[in-house]
SEMARPA-771771 format. One record per residue (C-alpha): residue number from 1; residue in one letter; z, x, y. Coordinates in steps of 0.1 Angstrom, whole numbers, plus 5000, padded with zeros to 4 digits. Example, Ala and Ser with C-alpha at 12.3 -4.5 7.8 and 13.67 -1.06 7.14 Angstrom:
// residues 2
<kolmi n="1" res="a" z="5078" x="5123" y="4955"/>
<kolmi n="2" res="s" z="5071" x="5137" y="4989"/>
// end
This chain:
// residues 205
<kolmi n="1" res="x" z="5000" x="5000" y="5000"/>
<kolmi n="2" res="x" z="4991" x="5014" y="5036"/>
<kolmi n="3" res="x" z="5020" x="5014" y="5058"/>
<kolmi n="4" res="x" z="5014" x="5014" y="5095"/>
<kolmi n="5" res="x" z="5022" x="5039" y="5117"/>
<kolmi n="6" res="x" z="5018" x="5020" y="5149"/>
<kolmi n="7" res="x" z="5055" x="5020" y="5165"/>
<kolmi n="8" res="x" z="5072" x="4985" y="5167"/>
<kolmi n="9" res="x" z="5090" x="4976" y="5198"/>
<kolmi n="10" res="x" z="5123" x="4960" y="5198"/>
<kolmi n="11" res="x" z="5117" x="4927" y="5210"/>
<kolmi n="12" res="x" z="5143" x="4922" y="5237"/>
<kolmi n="13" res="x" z="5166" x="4950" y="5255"/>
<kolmi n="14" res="x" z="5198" x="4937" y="5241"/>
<kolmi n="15" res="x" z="5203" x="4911" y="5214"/>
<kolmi n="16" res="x" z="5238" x="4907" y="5224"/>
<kolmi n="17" res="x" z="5225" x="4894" y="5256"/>
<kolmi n="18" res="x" z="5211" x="4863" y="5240"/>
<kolmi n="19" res="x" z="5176" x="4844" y="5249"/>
<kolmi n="20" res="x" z="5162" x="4871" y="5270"/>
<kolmi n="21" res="x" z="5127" x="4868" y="5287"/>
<kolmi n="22" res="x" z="5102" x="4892" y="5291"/>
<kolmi n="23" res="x" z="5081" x="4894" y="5326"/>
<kolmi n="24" res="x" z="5050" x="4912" y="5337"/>
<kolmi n="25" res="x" z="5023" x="4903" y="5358"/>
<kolmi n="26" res="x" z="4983" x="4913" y="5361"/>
<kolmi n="27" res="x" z="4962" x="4918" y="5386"/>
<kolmi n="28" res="x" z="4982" x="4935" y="5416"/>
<kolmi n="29" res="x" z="4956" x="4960" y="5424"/>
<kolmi n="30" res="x" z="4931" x="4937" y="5426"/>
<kolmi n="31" res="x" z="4905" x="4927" y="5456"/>
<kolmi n="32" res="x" z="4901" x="4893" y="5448"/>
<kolmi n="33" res="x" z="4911" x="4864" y="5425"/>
<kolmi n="34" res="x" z="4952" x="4851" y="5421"/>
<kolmi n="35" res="x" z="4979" x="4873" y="5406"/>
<kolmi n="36" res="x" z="4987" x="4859" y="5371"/>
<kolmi n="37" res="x" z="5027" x="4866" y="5357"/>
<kolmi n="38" res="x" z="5039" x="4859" y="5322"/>
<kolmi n="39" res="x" z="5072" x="4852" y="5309"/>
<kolmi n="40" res="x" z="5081" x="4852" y="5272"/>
<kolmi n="41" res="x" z="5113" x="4847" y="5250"/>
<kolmi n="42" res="x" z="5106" x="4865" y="5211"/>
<kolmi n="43" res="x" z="5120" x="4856" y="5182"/>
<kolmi n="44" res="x" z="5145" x="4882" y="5169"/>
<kolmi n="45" res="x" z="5123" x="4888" y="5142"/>
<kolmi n="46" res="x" z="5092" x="4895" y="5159"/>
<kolmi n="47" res="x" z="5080" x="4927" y="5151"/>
<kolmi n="48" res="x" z="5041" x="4933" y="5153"/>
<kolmi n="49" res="x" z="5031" x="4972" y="5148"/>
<kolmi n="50" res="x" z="5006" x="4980" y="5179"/>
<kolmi n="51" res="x" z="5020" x="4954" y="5197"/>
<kolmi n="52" res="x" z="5020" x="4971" y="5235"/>
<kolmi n="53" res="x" z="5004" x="4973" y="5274"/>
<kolmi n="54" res="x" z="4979" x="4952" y="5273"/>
<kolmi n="55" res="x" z="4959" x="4979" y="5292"/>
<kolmi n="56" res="x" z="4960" x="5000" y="5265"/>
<kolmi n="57" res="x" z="4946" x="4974" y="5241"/>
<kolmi n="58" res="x" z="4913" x="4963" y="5234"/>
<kolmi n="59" res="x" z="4899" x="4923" y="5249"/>
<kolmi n="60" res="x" z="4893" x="4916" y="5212"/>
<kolmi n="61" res="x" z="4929" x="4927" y="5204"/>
<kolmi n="62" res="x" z="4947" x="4912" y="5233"/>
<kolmi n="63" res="x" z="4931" x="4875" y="5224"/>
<kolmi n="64" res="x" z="4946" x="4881" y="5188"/>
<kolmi n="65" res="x" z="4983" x="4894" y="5203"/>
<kolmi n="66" res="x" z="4979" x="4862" y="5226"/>
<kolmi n="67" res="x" z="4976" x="4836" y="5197"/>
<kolmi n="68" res="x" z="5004" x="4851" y="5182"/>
<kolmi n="69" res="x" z="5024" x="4856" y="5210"/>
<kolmi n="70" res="x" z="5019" x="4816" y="5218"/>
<kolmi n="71" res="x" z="5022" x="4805" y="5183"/>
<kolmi n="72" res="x" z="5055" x="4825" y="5175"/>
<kolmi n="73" res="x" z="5072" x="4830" y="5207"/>
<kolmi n="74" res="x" z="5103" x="4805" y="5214"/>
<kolmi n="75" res="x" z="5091" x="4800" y="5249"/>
<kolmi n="76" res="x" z="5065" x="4812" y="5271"/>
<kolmi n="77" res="x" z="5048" x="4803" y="5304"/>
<kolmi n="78" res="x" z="5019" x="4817" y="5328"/>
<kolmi n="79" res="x" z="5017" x="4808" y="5363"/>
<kolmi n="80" res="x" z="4990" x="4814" y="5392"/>
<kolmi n="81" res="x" z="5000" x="4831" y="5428"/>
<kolmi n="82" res="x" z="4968" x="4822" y="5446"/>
<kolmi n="83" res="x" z="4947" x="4847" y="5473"/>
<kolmi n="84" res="x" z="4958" x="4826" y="5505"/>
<kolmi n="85" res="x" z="4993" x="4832" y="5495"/>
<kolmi n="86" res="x" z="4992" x="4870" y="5483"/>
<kolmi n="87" res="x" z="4979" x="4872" y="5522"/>
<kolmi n="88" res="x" z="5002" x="4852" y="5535"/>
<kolmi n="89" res="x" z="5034" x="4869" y="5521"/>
<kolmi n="90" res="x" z="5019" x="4904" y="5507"/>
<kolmi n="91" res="x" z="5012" x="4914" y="5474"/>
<kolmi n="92" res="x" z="5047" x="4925" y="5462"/>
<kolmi n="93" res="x" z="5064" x="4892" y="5466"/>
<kolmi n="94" res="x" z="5035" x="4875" y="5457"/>
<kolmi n="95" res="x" z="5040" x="4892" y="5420"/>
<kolmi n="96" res="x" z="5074" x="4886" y="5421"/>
<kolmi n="97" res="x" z="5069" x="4846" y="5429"/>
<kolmi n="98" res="x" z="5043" x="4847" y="5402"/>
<kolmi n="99" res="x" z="5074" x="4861" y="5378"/>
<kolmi n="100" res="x" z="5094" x="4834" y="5393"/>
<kolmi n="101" res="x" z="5072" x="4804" y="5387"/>
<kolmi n="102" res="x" z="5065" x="4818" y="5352"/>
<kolmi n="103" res="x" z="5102" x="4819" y="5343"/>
<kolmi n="104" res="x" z="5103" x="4781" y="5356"/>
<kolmi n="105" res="x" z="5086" x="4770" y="5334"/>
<kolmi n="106" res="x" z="5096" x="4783" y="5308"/>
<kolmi n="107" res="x" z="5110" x="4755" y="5279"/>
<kolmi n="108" res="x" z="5142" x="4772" y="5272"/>
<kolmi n="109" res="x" z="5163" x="4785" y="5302"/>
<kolmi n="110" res="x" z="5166" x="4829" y="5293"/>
<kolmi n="111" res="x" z="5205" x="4841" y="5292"/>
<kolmi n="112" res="x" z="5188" x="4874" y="5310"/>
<kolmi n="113" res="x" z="5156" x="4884" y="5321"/>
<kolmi n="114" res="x" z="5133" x="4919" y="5313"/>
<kolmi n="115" res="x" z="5108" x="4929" y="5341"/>
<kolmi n="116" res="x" z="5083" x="4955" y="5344"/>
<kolmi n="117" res="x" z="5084" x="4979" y="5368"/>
<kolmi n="118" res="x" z="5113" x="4986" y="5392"/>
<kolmi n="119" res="x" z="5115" x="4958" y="5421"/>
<kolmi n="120" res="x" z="5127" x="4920" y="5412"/>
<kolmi n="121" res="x" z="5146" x="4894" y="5431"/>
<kolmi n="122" res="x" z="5172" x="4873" y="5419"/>
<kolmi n="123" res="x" z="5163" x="4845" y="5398"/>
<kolmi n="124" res="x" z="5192" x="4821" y="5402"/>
<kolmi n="125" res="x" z="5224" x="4832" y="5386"/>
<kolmi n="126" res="x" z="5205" x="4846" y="5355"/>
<kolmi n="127" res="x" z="5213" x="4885" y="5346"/>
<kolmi n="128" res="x" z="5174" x="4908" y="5353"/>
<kolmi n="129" res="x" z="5171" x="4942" y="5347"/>
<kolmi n="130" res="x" z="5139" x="4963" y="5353"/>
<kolmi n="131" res="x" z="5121" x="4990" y="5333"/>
<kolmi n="132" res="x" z="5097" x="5011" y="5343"/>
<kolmi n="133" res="x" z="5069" x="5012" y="5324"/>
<kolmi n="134" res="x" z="5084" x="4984" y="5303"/>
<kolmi n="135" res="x" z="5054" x="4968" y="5286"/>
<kolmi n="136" res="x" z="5053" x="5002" y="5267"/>
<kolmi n="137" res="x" z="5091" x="4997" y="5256"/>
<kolmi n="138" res="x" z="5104" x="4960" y="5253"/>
<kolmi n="139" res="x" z="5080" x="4938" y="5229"/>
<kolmi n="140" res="x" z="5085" x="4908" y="5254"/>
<kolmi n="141" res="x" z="5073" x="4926" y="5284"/>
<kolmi n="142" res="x" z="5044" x="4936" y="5260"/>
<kolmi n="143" res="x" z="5041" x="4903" y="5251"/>
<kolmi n="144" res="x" z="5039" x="4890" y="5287"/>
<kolmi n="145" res="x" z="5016" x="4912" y="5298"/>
<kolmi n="146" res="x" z="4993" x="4903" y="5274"/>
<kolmi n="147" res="x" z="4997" x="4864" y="5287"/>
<kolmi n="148" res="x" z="4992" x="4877" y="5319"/>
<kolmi n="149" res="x" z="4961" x="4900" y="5313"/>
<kolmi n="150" res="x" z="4941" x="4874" y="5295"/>
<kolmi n="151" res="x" z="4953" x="4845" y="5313"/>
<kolmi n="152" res="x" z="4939" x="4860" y="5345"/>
<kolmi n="153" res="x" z="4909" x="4877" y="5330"/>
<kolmi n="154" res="x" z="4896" x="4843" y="5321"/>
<kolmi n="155" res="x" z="4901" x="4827" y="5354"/>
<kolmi n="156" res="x" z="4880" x="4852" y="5371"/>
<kolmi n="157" res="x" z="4853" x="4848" y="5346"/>
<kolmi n="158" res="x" z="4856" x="4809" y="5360"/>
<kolmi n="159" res="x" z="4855" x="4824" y="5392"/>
<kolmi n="160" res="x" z="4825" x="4845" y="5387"/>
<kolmi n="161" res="x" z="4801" x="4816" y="5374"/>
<kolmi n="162" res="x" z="4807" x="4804" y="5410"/>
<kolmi n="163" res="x" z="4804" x="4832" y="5428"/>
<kolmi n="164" res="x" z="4783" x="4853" y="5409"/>
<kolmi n="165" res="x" z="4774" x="4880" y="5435"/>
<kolmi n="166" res="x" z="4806" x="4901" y="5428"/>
<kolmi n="167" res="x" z="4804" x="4904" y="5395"/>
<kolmi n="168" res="x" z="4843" x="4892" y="5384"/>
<kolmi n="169" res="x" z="4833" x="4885" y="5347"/>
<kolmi n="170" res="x" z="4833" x="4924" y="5342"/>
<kolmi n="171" res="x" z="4852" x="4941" y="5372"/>
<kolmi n="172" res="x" z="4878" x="4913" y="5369"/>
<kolmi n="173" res="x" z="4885" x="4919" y="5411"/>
<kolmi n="174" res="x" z="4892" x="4955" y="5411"/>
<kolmi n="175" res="x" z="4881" x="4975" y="5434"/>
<kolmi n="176" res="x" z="4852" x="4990" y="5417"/>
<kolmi n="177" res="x" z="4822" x="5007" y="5432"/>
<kolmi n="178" res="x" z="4799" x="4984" y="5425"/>
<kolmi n="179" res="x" z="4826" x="4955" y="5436"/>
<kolmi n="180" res="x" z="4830" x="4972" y="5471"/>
<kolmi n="181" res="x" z="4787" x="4974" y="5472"/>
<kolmi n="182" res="x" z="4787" x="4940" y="5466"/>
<kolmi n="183" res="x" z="4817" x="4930" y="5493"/>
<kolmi n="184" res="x" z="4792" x="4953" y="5517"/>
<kolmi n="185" res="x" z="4764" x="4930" y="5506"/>
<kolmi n="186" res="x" z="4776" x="4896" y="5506"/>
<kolmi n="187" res="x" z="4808" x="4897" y="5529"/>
<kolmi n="188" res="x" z="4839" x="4888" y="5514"/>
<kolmi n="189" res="x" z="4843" x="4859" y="5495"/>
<kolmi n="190" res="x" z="4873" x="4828" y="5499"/>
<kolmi n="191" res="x" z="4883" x="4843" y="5469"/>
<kolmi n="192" res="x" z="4893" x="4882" y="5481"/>
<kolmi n="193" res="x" z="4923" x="4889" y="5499"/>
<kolmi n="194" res="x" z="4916" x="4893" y="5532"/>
<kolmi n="195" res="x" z="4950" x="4910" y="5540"/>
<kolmi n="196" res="x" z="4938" x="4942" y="5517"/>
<kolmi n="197" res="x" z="4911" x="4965" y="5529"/>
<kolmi n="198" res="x" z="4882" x="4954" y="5512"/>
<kolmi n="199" res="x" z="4858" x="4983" y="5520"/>
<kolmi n="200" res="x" z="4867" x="5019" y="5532"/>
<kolmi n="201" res="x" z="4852" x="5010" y="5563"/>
<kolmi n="202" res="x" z="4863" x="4974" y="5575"/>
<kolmi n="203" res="x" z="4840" x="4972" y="5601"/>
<kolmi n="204" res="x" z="4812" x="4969" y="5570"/>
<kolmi n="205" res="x" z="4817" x="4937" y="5580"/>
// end
């Protein structure tokens, strides 16, 4: 019999601390198109070998990870932070309010919360803790990252079919060179984030 060799993450931080979600979010870095957050509670026997950032996984991977994740997971949720509101309040607290809408609604209120990264606001009277590069170390921040990532790759591919020009269905928003040529092109669209610095050059347009 082959045994993997993939590592298993422990799926919470602290199984003493009870129900304890895991949060991430995708698309910060992006030019265009919502943030997307995830939260996730796991099962304490949830153990899947490769199971990790969902940047380091392949699409085909992440969509099997994500049907697990859903069918196995005692709660999860994904929420939307949309463009107008990323420039309205900046792209930090937008990630964090994306996180905080996730976690509401979730089915099953956490005991404590796991985020990625290293900045989180309270979320009511409920225990959080932060960990950098915490997809890579907690299963449930894995796990939510992988909500998050393919949640929002498949509402820019929506987005793309109506505004075709920018090519979202394969940059997913980032600011790739052939995004920014397009942006040059076209202008931006209602989709981008106007607060960010679209092109190198704003007065491009």
């Amino acid at each position: 019999m082959h045994l993997s060799t993939e590592t298993i993450l422990p799926y919470c931080s602290d199984p003493n601390l009870g129900n304890e979600a895991g949060c991430d979010e995708a698309g910060r870095g992006c030019l265009a198109g919502p943030v997307c957050a995830a939260a996730v509670i796991l099962p304490p026997d949830f153990a899947v070998p490769g199971l990790t950032d969902s940047k380091k996984l392949s699409g085909k991977r992440r969509l099997e990870l994500r049907d697990l994740i859903k069918a196995k997971a005692i709660a999860w949720a994904i929420s939307f932070v949309e463009p107008e509101e990323i420039d309205r309040m900046n792209i930090l607290n937008a990630s964090i309010m994306a996180m905080h809408r996730a976690l509401d609604g979730l089915k099953v209120r956490p005991d404590a919360i796991a985020v990625d990264g290293n900045r989180f606001k309270p979320y009511g009277d409920i225990p959080a803790q932060t960990f950098v590069k915490g997809d890579g170390r907690l299963a449930n921040i894995a796990a939510a990252s992988i909500l998050a990532k393919t949640a929002r790759d498949e509402a820019m591919e929506q987005l793309a079919a109506e505004y075709p020009a920018y090519g979202w269905d394969v940059n997913k928003g980032y600011p790739t060179k052939a995004h920014r040529a397009a942006i040059a092109a076209n202008g931006p669209s209602p989709c981008h984030r106007h607060s960010f610095r679209l092109l190198p050059d704003p007065t491009l347009f």
